[in-house]
C-alpha positions in Angstrom: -55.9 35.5 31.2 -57.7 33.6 28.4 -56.3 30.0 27.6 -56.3 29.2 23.9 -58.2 26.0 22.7 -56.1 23.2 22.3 -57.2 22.6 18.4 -56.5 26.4 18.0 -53.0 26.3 19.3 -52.6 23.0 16.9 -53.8 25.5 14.0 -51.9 27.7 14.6 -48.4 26.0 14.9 -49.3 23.7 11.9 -49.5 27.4 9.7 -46.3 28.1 11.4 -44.7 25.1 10.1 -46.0 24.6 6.8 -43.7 26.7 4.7 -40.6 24.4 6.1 -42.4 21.1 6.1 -43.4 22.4 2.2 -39.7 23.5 1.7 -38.7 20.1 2.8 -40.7 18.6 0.3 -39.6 20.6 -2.7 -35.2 19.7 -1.3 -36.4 16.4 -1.0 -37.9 15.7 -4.8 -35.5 17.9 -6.3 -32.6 15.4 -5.1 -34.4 12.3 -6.2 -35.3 14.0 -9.4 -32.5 13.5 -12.1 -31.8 16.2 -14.6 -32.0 15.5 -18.4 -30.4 12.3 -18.9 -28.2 10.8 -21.7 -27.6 7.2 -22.9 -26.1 5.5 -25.7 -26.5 2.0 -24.0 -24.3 -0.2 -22.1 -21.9 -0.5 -24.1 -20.0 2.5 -25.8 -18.3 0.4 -28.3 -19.6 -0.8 -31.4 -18.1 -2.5 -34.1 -19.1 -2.6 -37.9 -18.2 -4.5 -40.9 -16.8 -2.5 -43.4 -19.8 -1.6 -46.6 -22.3 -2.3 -43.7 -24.8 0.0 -42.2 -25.0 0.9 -38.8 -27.2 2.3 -36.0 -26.0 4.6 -33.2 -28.0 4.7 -30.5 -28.7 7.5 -28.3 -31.9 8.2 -25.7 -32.9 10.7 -23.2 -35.0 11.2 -20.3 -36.0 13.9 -17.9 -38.2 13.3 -14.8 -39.2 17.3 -14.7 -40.1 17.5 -19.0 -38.7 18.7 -21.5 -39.3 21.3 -24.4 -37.4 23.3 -26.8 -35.0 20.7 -27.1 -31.6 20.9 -29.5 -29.8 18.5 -30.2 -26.6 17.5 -32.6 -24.4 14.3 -33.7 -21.0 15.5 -34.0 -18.2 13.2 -35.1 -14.3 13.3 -33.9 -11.6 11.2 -35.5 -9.3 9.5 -33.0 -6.8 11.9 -34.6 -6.6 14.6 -32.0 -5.6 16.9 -34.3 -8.6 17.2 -36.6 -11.7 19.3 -35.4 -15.2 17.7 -34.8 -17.9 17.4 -37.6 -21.4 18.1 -36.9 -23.2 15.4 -38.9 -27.0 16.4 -38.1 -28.6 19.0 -35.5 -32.3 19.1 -34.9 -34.9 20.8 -33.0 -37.3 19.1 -30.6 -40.7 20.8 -29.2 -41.9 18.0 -26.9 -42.7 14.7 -26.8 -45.3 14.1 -28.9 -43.5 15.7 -31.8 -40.9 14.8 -34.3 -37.5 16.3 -34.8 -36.9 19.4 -37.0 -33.6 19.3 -38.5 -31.1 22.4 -38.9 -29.2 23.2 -41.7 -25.9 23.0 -42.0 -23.9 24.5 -44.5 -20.0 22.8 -43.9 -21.5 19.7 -45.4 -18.9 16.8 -45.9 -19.3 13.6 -47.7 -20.2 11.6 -44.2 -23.1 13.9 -43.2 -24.9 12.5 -46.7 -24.4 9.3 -45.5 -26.3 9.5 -42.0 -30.3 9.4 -40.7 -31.7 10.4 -38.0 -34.1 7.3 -36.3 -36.4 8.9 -33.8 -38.9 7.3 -31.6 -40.9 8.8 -29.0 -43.2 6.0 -28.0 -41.4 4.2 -25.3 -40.5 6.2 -22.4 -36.8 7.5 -23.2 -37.0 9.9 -26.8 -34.5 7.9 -28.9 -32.4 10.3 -31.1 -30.1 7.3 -33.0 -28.3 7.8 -35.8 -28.0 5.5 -38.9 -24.7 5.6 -40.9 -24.6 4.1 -43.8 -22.1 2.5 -45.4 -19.6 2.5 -43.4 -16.0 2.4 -44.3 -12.9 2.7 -42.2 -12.8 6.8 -42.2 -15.2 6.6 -40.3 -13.8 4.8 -37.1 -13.9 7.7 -34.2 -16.2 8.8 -31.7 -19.7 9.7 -32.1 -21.1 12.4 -29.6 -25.3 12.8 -29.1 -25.4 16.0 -27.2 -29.0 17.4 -25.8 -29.7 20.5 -24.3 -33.1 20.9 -22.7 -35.0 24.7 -22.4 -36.6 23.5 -19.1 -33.1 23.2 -17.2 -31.7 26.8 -18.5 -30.2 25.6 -21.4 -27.9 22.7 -19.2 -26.2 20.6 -22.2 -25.6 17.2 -21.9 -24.0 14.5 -23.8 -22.8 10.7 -24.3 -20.1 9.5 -26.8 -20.1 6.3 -28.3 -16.8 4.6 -30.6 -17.1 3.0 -33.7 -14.7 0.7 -34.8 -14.6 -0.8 -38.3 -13.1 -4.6 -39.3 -13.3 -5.9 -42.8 -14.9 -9.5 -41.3 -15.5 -10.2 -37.5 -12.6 -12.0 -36.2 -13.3 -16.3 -35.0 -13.3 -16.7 -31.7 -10.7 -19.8 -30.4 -13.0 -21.6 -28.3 -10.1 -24.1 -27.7 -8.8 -23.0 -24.2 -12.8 -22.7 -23.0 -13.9 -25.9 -24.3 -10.2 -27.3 -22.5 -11.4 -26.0 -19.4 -15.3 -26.9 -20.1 -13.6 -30.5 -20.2 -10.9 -30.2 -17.0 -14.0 -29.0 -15.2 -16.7 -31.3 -16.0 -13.8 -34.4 -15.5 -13.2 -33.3 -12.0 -17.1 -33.2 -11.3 -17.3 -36.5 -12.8 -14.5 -38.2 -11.2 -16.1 -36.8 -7.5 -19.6 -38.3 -8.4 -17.6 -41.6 -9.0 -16.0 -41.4 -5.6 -19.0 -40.7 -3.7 -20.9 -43.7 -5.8 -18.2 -46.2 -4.8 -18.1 -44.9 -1.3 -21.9 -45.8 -0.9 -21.7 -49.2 -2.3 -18.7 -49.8 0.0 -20.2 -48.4 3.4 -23.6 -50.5 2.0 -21.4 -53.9 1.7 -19.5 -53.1 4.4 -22.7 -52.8 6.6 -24.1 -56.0 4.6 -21.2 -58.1 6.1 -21.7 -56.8 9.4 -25.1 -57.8 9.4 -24.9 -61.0 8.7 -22.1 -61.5 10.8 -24.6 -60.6 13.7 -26.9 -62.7 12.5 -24.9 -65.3 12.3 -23.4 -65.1 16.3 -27.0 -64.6 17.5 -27.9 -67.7 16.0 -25.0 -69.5 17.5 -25.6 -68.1 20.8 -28.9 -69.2 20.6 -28.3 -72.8 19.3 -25.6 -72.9 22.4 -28.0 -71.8 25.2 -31.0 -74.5 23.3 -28.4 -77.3 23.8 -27.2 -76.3 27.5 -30.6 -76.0 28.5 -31.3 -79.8 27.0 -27.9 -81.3 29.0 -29.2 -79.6 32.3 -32.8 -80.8 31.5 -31.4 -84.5 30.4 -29.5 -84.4 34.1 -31.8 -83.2 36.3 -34.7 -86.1 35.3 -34.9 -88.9 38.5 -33.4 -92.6 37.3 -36.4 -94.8 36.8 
């Protein structure tokens, strides 16, 4: 019977293994690794003045790459009942290059009102869309949809709402600056408190002091003159 090396059998189980351990690997980035990824920011509501221009942002990201990248704007009044605009698609080769815009022949007054803002040198692709003035037909939703080669055509999208005002409404500060005041009267009226309970407990201790001062200094001049009586008594008659 011939026994096997120990660094051979090692080998050996290692080539064994290697397919699952690389298998792991590949499960393991693949769930940490986030498909194509769109943003119009935190906040999906913005709000314009009415003649005003306006940007609408949009990025996108993808850990694995991208290439052959479309992408459109397309509008949708809040009106249910009226279909979706497209106001500008594009083409994108990679991330060094610039958008290539598509034609599109149902052109409406709105789509010669928008431009496309690109920027590719940060690390999200910004795709945001410029509308210029603005007026109040054009309060809706505003949809940046992507769809990326590398992940077999997936499609994906945000949506952001505009909302036009003829001015931007005051705010009433009154009730915030009431409670600014409650607040800061409360805090003021405890550091008060805890000022005049120091200069109390300090008096206080003052007068205690002294009155221990002043019955140690009695009981002293008491035992000085009992010891002079005793003393006085005890001296022989001449």
């Amino acid at each position: 019977m011939t026994v096997r090396p120990l660094w051979d059998r090692r080998d050996s189980y290692w080539r064994r293994h290697s397919r699952l351990v690389a298998l792991c690997f590949i499960v393991l980035f693949a769930h940490s690794c986030l498909p194509l990824e769109v943003s119009v920011g935190k906040n999906n509501l913005i709000t314009a003045i009415n003649g005003s221009n306006v940007t609408l942002p949009c990025t996108f990201m993808a850990c694995i790459g991208f290439s052959g990248v479309t992408f459109s704007w397309v509008y949708s009044s809040l009106n249910s009942s009226l279909k979706p605009e497209d106001l500008y698609k594009g083409t994108l080769k990679d991330k060094k290059s610039s958008p290539k815009p598509e034609v599109i022949f149902n052109r409406n007054e709105r789509m010669d009102r928008v431009q496309l803002v690109p920027n590719n040198t940060t690390k999200d692709y910004e795709l945001s869309l410029l509308l210029k003035n603005v007026d109040f037909d054009d309060i809706g939703r505003y949809t940046c949809v992507v769809k990326n080669e590398k992940e077999k055509g997936a499609t994906h999208n945000a949506t952001i709402i505009l909302k036009v005002v003829d001015k931007f409404e005051d705010v009433d500060n009154t009730l915030t600056l009431i409670i600014v005041a409650a607040v800061g009267g409360v805090i003021g009226l405890l550091i008060l408190i805890l000022i005049m309970k120091k200069i109390i407990t300090f008096i206080i201790k003052r007068n205690r002091d002294k009155k221990k001062d002043c019955l140690v200094s009695s009981s002293v001049n008491d035992n000085t003159d009992n010891a002079s009586k005793q003393e006085s008594k005890a001296k022989p008659k001449a």
